[in-house]
C-alpha beads as a LAMMPS data file, in Angstrom:
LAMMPS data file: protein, C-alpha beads

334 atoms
333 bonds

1 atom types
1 bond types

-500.0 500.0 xlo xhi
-500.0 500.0 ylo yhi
-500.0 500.0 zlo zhi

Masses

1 110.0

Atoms # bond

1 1 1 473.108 13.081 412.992
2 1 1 471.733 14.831 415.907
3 1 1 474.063 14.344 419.157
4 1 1 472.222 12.584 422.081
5 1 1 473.254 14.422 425.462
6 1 1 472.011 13.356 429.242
7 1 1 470.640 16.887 430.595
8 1 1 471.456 16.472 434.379
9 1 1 469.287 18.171 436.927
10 1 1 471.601 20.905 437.579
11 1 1 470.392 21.846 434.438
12 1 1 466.732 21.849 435.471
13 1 1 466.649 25.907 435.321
14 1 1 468.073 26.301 431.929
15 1 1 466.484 26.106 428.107
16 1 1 469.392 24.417 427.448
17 1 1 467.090 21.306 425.933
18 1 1 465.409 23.723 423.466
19 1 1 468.262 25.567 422.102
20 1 1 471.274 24.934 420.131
21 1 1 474.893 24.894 421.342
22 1 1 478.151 23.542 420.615
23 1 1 480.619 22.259 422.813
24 1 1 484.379 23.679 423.306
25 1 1 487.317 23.239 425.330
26 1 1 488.597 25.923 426.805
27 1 1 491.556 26.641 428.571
28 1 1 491.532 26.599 432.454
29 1 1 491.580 29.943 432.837
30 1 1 488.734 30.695 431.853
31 1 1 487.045 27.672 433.797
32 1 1 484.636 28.845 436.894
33 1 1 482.393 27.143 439.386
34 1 1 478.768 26.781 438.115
35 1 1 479.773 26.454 434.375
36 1 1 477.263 24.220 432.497
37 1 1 479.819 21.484 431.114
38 1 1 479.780 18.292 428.794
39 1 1 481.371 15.478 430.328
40 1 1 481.663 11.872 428.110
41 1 1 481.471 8.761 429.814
42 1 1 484.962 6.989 429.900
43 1 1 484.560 3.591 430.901
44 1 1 481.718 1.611 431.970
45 1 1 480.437 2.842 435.729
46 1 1 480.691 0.997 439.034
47 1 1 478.692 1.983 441.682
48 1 1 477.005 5.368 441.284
49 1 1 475.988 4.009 437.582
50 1 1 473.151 6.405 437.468
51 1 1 472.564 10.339 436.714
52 1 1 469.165 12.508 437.981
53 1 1 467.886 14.267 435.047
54 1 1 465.983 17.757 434.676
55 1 1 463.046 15.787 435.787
56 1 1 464.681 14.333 438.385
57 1 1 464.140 10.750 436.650
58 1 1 467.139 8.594 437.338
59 1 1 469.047 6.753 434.272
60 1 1 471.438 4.574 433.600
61 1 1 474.689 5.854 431.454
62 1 1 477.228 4.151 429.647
63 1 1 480.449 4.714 428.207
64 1 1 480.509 7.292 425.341
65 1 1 477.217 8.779 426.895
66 1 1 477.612 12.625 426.514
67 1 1 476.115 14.292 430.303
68 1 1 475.887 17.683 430.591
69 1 1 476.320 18.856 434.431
70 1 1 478.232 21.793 436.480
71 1 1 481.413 22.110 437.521
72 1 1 481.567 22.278 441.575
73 1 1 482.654 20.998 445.045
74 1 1 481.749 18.403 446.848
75 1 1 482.688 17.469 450.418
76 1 1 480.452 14.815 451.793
77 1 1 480.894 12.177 455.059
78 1 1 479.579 9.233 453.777
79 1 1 480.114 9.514 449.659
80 1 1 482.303 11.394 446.964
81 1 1 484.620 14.635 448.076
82 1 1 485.758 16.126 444.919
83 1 1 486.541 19.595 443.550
84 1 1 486.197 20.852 439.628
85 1 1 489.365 22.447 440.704
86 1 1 491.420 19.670 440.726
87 1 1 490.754 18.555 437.216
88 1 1 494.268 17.915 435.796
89 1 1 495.788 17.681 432.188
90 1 1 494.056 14.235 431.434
91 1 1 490.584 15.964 431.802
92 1 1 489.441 13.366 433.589
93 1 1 486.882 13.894 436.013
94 1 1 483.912 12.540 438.108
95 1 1 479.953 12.667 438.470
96 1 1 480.194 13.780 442.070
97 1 1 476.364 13.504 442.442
98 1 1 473.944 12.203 440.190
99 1 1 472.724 15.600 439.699
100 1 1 475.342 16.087 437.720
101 1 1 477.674 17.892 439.730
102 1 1 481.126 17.460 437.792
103 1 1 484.749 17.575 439.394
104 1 1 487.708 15.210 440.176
105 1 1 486.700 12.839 442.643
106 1 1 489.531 12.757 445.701
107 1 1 487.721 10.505 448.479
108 1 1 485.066 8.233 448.642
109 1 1 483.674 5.066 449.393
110 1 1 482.344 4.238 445.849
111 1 1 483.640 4.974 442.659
112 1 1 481.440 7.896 440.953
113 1 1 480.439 7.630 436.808
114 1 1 483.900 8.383 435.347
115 1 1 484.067 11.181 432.897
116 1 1 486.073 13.082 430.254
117 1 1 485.759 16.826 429.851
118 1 1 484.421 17.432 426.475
119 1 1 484.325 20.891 426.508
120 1 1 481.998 24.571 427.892
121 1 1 478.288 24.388 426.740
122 1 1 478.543 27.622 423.986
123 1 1 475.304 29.677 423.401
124 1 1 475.830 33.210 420.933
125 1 1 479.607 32.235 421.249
126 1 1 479.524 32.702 425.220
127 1 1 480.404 30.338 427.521
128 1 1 477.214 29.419 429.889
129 1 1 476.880 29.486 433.394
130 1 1 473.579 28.541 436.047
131 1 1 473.727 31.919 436.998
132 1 1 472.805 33.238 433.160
133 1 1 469.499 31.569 433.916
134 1 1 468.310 32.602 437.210
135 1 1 465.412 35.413 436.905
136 1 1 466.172 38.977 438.711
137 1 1 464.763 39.120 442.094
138 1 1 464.230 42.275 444.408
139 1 1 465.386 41.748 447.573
140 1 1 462.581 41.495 450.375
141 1 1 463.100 41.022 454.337
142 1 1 461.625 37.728 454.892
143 1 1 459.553 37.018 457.930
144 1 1 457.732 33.559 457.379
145 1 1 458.314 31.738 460.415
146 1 1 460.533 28.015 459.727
147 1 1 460.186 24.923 461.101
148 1 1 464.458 24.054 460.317
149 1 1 465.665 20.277 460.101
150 1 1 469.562 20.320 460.864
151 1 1 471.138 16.522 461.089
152 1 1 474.417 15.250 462.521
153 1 1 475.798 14.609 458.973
154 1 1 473.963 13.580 455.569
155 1 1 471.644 10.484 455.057
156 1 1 470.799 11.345 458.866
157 1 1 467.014 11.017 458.335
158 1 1 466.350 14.735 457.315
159 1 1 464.352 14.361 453.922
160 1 1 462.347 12.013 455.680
161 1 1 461.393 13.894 458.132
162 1 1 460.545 16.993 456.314
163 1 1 458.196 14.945 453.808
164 1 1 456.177 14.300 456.902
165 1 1 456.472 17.540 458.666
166 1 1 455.510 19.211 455.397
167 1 1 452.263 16.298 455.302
168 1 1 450.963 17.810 458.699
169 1 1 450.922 21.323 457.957
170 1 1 449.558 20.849 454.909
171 1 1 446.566 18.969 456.475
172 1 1 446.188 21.725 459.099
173 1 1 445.493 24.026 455.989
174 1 1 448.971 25.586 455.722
175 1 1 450.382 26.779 452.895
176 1 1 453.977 25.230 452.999
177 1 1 457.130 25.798 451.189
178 1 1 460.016 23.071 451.232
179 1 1 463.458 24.146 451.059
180 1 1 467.042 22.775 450.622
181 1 1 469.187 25.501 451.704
182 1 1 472.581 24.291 451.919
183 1 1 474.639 20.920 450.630
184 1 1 475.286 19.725 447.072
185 1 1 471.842 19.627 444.495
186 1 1 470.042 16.652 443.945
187 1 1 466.701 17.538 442.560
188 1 1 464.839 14.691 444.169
189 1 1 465.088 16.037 447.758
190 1 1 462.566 18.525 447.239
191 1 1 460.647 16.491 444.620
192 1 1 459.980 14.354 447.734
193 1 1 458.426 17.566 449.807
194 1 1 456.548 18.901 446.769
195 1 1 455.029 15.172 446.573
196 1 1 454.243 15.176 450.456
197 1 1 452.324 17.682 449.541
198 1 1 454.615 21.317 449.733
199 1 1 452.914 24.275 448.002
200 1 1 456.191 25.587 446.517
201 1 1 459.692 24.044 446.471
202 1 1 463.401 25.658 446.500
203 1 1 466.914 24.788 446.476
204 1 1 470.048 26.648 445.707
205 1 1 469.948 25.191 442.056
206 1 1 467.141 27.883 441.875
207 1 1 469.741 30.504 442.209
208 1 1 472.398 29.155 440.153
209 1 1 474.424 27.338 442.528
210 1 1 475.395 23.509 442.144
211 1 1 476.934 22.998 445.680
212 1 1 477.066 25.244 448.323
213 1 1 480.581 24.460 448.832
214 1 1 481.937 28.064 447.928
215 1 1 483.384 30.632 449.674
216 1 1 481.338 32.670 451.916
217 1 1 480.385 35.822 449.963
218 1 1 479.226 33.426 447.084
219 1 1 476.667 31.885 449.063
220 1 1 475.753 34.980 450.947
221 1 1 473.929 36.631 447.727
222 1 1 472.392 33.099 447.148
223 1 1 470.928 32.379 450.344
224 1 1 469.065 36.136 449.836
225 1 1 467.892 35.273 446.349
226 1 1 466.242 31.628 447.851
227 1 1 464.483 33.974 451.169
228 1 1 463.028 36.881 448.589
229 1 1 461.874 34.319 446.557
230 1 1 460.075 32.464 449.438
231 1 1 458.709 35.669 450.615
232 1 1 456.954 36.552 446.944
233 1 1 455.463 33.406 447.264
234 1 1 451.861 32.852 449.313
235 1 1 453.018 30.475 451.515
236 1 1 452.526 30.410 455.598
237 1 1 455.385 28.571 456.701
238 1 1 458.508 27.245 455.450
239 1 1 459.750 23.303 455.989
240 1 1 463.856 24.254 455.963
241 1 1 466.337 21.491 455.418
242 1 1 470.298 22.333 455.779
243 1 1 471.799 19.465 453.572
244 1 1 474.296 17.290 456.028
245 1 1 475.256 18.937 458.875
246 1 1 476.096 22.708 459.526
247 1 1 479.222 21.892 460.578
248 1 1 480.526 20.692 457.511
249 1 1 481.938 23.167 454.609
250 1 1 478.494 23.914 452.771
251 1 1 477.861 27.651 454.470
252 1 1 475.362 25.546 456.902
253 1 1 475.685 27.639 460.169
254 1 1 475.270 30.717 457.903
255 1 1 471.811 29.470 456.896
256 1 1 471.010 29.156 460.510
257 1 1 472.318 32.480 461.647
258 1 1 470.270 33.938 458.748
259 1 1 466.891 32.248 459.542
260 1 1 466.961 31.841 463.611
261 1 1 464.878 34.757 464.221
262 1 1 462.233 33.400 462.474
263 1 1 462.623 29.622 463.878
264 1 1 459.650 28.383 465.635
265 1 1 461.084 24.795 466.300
266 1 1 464.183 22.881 465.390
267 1 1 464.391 18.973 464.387
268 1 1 467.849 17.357 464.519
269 1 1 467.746 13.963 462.265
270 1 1 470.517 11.832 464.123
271 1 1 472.593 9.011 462.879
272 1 1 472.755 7.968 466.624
273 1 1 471.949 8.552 469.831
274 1 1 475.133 9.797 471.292
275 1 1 475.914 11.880 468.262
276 1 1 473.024 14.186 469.339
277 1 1 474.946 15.657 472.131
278 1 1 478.165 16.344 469.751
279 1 1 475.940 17.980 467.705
280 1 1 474.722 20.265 470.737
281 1 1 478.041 20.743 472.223
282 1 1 479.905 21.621 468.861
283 1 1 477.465 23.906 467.526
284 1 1 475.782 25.713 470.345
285 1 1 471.844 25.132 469.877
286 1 1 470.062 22.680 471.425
287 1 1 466.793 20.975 469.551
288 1 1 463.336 20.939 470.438
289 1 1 462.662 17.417 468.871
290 1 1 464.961 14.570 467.385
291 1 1 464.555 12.688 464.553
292 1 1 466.042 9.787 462.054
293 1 1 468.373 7.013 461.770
294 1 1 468.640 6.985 465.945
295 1 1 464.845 7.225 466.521
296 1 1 464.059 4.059 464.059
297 1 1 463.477 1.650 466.935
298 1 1 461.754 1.912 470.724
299 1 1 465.171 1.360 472.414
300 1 1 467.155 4.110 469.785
301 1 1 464.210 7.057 471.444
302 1 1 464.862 5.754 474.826
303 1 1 468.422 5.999 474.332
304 1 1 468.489 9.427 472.848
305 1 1 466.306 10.952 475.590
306 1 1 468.582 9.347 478.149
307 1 1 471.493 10.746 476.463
308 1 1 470.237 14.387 475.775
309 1 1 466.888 14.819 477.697
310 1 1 465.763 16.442 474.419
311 1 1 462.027 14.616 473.023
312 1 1 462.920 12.115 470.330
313 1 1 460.013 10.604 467.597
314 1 1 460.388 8.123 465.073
315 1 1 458.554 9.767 462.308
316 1 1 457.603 6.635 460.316
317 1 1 455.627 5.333 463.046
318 1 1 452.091 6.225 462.575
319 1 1 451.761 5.771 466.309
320 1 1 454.030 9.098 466.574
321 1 1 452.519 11.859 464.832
322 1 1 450.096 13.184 466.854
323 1 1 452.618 13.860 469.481
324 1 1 454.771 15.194 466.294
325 1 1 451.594 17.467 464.909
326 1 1 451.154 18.374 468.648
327 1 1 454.859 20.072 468.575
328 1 1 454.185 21.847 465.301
329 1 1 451.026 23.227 466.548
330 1 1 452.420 24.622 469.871
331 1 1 455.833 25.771 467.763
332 1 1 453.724 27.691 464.974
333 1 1 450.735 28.736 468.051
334 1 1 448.108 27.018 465.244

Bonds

1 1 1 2
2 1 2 3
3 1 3 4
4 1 4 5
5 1 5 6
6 1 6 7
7 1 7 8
8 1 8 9
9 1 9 10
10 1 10 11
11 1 11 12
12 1 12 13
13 1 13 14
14 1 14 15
15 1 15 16
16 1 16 17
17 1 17 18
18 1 18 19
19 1 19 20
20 1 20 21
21 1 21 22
22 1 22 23
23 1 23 24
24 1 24 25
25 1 25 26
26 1 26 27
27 1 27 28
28 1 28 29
29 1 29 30
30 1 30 31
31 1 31 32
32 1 32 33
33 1 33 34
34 1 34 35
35 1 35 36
36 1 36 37
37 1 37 38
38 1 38 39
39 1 39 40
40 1 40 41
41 1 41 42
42 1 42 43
43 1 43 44
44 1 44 45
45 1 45 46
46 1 46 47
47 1 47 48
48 1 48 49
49 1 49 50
50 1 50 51
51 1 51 52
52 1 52 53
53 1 53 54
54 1 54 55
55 1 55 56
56 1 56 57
57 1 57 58
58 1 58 59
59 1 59 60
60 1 60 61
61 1 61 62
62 1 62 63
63 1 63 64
64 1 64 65
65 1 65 66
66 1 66 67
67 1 67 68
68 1 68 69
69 1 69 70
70 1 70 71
71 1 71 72
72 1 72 73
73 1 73 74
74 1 74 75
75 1 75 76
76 1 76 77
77 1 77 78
78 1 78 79
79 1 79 80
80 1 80 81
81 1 81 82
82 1 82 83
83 1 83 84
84 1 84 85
85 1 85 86
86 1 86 87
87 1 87 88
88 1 88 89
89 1 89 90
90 1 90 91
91 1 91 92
92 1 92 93
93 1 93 94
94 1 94 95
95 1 95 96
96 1 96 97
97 1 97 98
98 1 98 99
99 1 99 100
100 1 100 101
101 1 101 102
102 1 102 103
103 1 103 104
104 1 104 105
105 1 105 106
106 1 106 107
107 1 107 108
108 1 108 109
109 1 109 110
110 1 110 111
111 1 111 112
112 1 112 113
113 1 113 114
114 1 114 115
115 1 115 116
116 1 116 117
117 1 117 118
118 1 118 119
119 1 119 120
120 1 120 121
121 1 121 122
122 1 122 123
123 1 123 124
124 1 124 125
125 1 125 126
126 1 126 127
127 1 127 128
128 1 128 129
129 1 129 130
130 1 130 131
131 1 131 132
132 1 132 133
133 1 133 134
134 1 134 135
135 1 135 136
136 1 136 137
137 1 137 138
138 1 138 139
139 1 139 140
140 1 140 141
141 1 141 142
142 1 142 143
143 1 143 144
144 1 144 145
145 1 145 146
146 1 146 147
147 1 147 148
148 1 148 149
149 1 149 150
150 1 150 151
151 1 151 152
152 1 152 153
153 1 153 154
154 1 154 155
155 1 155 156
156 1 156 157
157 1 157 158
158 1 158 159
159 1 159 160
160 1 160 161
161 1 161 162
162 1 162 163
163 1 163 164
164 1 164 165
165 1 165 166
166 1 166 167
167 1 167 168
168 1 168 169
169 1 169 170
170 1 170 171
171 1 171 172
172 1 172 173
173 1 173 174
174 1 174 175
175 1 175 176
176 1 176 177
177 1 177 178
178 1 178 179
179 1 179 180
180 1 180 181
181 1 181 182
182 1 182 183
183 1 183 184
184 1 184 185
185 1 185 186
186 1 186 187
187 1 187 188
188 1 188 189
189 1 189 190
190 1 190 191
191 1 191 192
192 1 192 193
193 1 193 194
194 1 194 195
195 1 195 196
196 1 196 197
197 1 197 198
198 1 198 199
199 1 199 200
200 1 200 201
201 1 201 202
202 1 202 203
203 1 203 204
204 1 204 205
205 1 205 206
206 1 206 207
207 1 207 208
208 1 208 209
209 1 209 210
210 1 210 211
211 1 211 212
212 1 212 213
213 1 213 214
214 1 214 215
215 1 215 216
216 1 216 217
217 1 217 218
218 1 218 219
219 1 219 220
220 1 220 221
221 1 221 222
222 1 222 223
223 1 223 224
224 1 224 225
225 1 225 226
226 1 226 227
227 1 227 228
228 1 228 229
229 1 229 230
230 1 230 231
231 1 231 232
232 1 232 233
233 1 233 234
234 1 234 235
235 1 235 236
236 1 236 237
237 1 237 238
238 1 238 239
239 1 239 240
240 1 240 241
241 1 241 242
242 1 242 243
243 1 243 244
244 1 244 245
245 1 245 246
246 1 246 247
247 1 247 248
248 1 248 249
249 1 249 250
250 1 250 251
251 1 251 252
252 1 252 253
253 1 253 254
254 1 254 255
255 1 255 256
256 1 256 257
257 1 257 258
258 1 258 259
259 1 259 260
260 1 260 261
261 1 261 262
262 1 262 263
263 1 263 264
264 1 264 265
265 1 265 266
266 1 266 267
267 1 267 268
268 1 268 269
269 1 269 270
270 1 270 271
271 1 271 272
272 1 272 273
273 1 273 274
274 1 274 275
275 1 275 276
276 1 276 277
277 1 277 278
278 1 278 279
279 1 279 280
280 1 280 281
281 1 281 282
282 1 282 283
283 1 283 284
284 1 284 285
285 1 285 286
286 1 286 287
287 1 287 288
288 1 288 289
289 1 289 290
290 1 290 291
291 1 291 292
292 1 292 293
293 1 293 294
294 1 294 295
295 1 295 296
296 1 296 297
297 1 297 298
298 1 298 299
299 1 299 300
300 1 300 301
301 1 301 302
302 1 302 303
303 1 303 304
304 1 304 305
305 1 305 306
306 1 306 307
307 1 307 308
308 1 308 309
309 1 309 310
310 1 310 311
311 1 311 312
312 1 312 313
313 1 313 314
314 1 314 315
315 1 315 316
316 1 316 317
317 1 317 318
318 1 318 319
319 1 319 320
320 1 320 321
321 1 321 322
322 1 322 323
323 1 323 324
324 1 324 325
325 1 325 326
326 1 326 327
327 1 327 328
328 1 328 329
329 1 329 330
330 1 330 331
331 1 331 332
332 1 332 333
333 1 333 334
């Protein structure tokens, strides 16, 4: 009987679909970040009930349900912190993210789909890893200018904003790229700028990283694989989001550092008003426009302009972008 398996989006740049494997346990020494894993659902899921698959449709899982995901970290403000690290001798461990980021869940508000490891996705007797499946790329100095979304943590209001930034340009006859450069992968974030209209799309998935939750030097040769990538592309511009906040632990302020000399104009996506100026005072850069969750009503821009003096737009009122396309033509001198 042929074994059913749930091919998470993580898995999105393998061939893992089309050929065959088996699945063994191996011994945690030989475990690694990034290692394409089956995990078996364990009891019947509360809460985050639902994985992302390679198309980034979501589905619902049940117990017994084989998933095959990545081992990684995750270290969000408002949902699961977890590490693949601290799997212990029970093998049990947690969807982190729907995208099928695997690891034993330590914090959270909700309880993540509950898994058992199951054992390393074998191809030709090797263990595989996202990495095996991420096409050589020479490395090119990129100098496409960025329009870069930064938010005070996740679920600020960033994706939403990009979708419409990325609109614009592409009405004003850009070619646009949209970009997740730093958090943990969920496919559908940059599903939503390719459907807004986004010429090409990238994420750190593309380069064989699940989170970028990793030290440093891991994420250094990552973030160069996403920018030569960009650059062999034909786009004009790139729509840049850093996933929660670049203050948290996913190598955020090194995608800013990397990219500043080519910003044209920054959007902060704010959870409120007063967390605008934290933002400014803790990490040193001040916006030229604010966005999200404190910009959804009339009193929220007041508020945020009184509190900062920095412009503030609510992006889903139609009312709002041409002030918002006025600021993107001025940024990118259209």
């Amino acid at each position: 009987m042929t074994i059913k398996y749930f091919y998470t989006s993580l898995t999105r740049i393998s061939n893992l679909p089309e050929v065959s494997f088996s699945v063994e346990e191996l011994p945690k020494e030989e475990w690694e970040a990034a290692d394409y894993v089956v995990g078996e659902v364990s009891s019947p899921p509360g809460g985050l009930s639902q994985v992302e698959l390679a198309n980034g449709r979501m589905v619902e899982v049940v117990e017994g349900d084989l998933v095959v995901g990545a081992f990684g970290k995750r270290y969000a403000t408002l949902e699961s912190v977890g590490d693949w690290e601290d799997i212990g001798d029970d093998l049990q461990m947690s969807a982190l993210t729907s995208a099928g980021l695997f690891g034993k869940a330590t914090s959270g508000p909700s309880q993540p789909v509950p898994l058992t490891y199951k054992g390393h996705v074998i191809v030709d007797e090797e263990k595989t890893r996202m990495r095996d499946y991420v096409p050589s790329v020479s490395e090119r100095d990129f100098e496409l200018p960025v329009v870069l979304l930064l938010g005070t943590s996740m679920s600020a209001g960033k994706t939403t904003t990009a979708k419409v930034i990325v609109r614009l340009l592409e009405e004003a006859g850009l070619g646009v790229i949209g970009a997740k450069l730093a958090g943990a992968g969920r496919y559908q974030d940059i599903l939503g700028m390719l459907d807004a209209g986004a010429d090409h799309v990238f994420d750190f998935v593309d380069a064989g990283c699940p989170s970028t939750a990793v030290p440093e030097e891991v994420y250094q040769g990552t973030l160069n694989d996403l920018l030569s990538r960009m650059t062999d592309t034909d786009a004009d511009v790139v729509v840049a989001e850093v996933g929660a906040s670049p203050l948290e632990p996913y190598n955020g302020a090194m995608v800013v550092d990397k990219l500043w000399p080519n910003v044209k104009c920054t959007v902060l996506s704010a959870t409120d008003p007063y967390s605008v100026s934290g933002m400014i005072d803790a990490f040193g850069h001040s916006p030229d426009l604010v966005t999200g969750l404190a910009t959804s009503t009339e009193a929220g821009v007041e508020l945020v302009e009184k509190v900062s003096g920095i412009k503030a737009l609510n992006v889903m009122d139609r009312d709002s972008l041409p002030q918002l396309k006025s600021i993107l033509e001025d940024a990118l001198d259209l």
